[in-house]
C-alpha positions as MATLAB code, in Angstrom:
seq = 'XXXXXXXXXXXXXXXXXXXXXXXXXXXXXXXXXXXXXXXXXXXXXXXXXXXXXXXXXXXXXXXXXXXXXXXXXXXXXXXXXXXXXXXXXXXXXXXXXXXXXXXXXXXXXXXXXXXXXXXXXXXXXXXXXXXXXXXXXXXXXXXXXXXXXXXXXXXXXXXXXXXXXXXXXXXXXXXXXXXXXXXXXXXXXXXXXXXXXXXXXXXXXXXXXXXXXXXXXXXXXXXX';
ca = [
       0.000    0.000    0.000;
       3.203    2.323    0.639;
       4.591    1.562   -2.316;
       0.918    2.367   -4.405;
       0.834    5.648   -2.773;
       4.155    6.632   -3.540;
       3.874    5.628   -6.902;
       0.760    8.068   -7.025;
       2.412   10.749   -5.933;
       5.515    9.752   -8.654;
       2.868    9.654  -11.567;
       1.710   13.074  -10.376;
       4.378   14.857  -11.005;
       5.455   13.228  -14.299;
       1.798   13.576  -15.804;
       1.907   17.005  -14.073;
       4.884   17.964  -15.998;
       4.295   16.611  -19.161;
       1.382   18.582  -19.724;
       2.914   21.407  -18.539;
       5.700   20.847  -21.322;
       3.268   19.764  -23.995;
       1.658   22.864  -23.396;
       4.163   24.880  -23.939;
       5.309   22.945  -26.815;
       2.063   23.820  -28.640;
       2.590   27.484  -28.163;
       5.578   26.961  -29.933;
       4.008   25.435  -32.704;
       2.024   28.105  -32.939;
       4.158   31.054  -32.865;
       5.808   29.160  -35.950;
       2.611   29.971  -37.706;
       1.933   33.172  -36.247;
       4.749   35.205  -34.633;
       2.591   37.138  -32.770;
       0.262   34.336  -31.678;
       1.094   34.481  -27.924;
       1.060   37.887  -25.672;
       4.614   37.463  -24.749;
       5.845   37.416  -28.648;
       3.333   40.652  -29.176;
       5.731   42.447  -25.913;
       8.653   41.381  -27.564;
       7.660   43.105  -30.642;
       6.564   46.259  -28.852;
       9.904   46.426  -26.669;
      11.831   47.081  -29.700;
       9.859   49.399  -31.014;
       9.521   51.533  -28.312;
      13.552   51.553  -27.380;
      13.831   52.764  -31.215;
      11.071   55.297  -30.356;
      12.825   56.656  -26.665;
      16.394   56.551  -28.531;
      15.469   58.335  -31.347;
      13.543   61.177  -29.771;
      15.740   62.758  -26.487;
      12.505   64.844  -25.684;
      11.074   61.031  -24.422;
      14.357   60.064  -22.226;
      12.313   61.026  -19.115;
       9.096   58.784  -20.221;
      11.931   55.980  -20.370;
      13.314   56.353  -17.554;
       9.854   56.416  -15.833;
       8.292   53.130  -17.406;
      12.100   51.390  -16.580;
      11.254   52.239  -13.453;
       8.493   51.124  -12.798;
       9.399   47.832  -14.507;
      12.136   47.471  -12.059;
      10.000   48.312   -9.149;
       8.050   45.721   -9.997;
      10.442   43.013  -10.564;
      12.061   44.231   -7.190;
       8.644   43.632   -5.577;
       8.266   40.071   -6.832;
      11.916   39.217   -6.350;
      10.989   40.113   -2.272;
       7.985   38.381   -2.406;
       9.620   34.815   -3.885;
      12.480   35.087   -0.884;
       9.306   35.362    1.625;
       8.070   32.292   -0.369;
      11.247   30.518    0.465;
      11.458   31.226    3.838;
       7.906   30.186    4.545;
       8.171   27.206    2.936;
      11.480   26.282    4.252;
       9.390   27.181    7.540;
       7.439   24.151    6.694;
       9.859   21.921    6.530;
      10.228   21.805   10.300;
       6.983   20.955   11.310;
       6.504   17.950    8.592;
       5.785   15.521   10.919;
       2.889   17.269   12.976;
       1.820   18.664    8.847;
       1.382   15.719    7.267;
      -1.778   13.804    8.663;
      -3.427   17.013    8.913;
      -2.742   17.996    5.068;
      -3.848   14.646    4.072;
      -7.496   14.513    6.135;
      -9.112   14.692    2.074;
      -7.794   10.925    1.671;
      -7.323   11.454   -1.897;
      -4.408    9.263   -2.013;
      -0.734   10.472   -1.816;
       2.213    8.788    0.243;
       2.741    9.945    4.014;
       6.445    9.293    4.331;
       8.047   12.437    5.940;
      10.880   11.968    3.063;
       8.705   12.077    0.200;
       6.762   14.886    1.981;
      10.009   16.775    2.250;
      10.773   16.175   -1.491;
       7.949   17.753   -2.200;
       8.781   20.997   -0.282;
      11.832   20.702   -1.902;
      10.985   21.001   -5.491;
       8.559   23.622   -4.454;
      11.482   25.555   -2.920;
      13.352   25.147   -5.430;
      10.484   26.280   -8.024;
      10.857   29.383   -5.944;
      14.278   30.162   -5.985;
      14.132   29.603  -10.001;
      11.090   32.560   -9.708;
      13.750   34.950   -7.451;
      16.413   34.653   -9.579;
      15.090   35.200  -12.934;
      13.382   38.446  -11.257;
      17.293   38.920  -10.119;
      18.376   39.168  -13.473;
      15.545   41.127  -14.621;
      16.032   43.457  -12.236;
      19.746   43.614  -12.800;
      18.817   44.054  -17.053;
      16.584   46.772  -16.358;
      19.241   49.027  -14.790;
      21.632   48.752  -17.442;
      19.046   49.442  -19.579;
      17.811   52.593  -17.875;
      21.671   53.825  -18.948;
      21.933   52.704  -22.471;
      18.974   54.523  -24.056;
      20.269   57.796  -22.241;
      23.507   57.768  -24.415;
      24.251   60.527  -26.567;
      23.325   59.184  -30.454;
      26.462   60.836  -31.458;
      29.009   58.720  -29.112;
      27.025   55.608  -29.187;
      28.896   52.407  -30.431;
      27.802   49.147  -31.724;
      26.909   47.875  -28.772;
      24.757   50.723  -27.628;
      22.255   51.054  -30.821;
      19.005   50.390  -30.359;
      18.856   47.482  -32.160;
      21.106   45.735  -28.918;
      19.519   47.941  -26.202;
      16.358   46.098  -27.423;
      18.465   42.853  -26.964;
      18.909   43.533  -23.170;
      15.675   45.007  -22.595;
      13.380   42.029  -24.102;
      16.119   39.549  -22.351;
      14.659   41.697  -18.798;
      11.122   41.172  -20.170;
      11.574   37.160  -21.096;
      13.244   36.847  -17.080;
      10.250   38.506  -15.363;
       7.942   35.999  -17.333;
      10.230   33.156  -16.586;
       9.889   34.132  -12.967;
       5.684   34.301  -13.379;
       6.053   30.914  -14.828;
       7.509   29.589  -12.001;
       4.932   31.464   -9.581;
       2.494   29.665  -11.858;
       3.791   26.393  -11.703;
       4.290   26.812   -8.202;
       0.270   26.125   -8.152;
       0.247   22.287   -8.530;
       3.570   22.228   -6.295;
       1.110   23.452   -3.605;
      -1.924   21.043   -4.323;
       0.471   18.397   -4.649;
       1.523   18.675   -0.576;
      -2.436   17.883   -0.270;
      -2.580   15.012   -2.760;
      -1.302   13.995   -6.015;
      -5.310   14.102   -7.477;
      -5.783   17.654   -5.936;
      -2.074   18.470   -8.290;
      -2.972   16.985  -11.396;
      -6.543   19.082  -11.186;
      -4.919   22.535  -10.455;
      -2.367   21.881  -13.165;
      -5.354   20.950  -15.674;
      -6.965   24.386  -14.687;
      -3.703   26.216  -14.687;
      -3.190   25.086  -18.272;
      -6.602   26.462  -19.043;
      -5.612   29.647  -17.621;
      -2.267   30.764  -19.205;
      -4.121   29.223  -22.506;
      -6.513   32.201  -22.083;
      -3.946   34.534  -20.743;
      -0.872   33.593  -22.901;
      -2.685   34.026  -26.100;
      -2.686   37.662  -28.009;
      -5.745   39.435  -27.731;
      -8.341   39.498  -30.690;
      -9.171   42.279  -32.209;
     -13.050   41.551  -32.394;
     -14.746   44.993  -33.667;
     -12.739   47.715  -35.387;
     -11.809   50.674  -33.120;
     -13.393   53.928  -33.270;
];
């Protein structure tokens, strides 16, 4: 009976995960097609264009500036909040013993070993860390950013057109949603510390959320 329930909890996570990657696989299909299929690609785009717009017009510097800013603000923000993450989970990692019976009173299956209860926390601390250093780096991006699109145009070299301060800038933007991704994914992580039924339905409905919220919007009636 051990054995069945850790096997449960096993086939959770590699069901859980496969979905999750042929998910994302199919958004990659489909950016093939259409490059601007998902809302990500449609950022990328608009990135660019607006470091050509900011570097090309020194009367917009300050609205740079601003919306870097901001952008770093909140990067810094959700960098803080994935290092409170750790620490509570790590947190729970003491009191495994008196958690798991009590996490467990749906009887929906799912192994009560403390070890495979503490592998659990473990890749869910770890899904965290992977969120607070990609906002790290995004962070970090941002600010160099912020100093490249003040340069001069006249002493600018290679490296400081706008076709490579776009580079930098859309790397920032592809960190901060690698760190949402792992906030997302961080979801079944939690359902899975309940029971490996309770992770395989959150990931199922957190596929058909980022389907609705990955894709670009629609233009459905024509503006007026």
């Amino acid at each position: 009976m051990s054995f069945m329930r850790d096997f449960t909890d096993i086939f959770a996570l590699v069901a859980s995960a496969l979905m999750l990657f042929l998910y994302h696989h199919y958004l990659r299909s489909q950016l093939r097609r259409n490059p601007h299929y998902t809302i990500q690609a449609v950022n990328r785009y608009t990135r660019a264009q607006w470091v050509h717009a900011i570097m090309s017009d020194e009367s917009r510097l300050v609205l740079g500036v601003q919306t870097l800013r901001n952008s770093t603000m909140a990067a810094t923000f959700m960098a803080s909040t994935a290092v409170l993450l750790i620490i509570g989970t790590l947190n729970l990692s003491s009191e495994a013993n008196k958690l798991i019976d009590t996490w467990h009173v749906t009887h929906l299956g799912g192994s009560r070993q403390p070890g495979l209860w503490m592998v659990k926390l473990l890749f869910l601390v770890s899904n965290f860390f992977v969120a607070f250093f990609a906002f790290s780096m995004s962070v970090r991006l941002y600010n160099h950013v912020g100093f490249k699109i003040s340069v001069p145009a006249e002493v600018r070299t290679p490296e400081l057109q706008p076709d490579s301060v776009a580079i930098h800038l859309n790397r920032a933007g592809n960190y901060y949603s690698i760190g949402m991704r792992a906030y997302y994914f961080a979801v079944p992580l939690v359902f899975w510390l309940f029971s490996p039924v309770l992770m395989l339905i959150a990931t199922v409905i957190l596929i058909a959320v980022m389907y609705h919220i990955d894709r670009s919007p629609k233009l459905t009636a024509p503006l007026k």
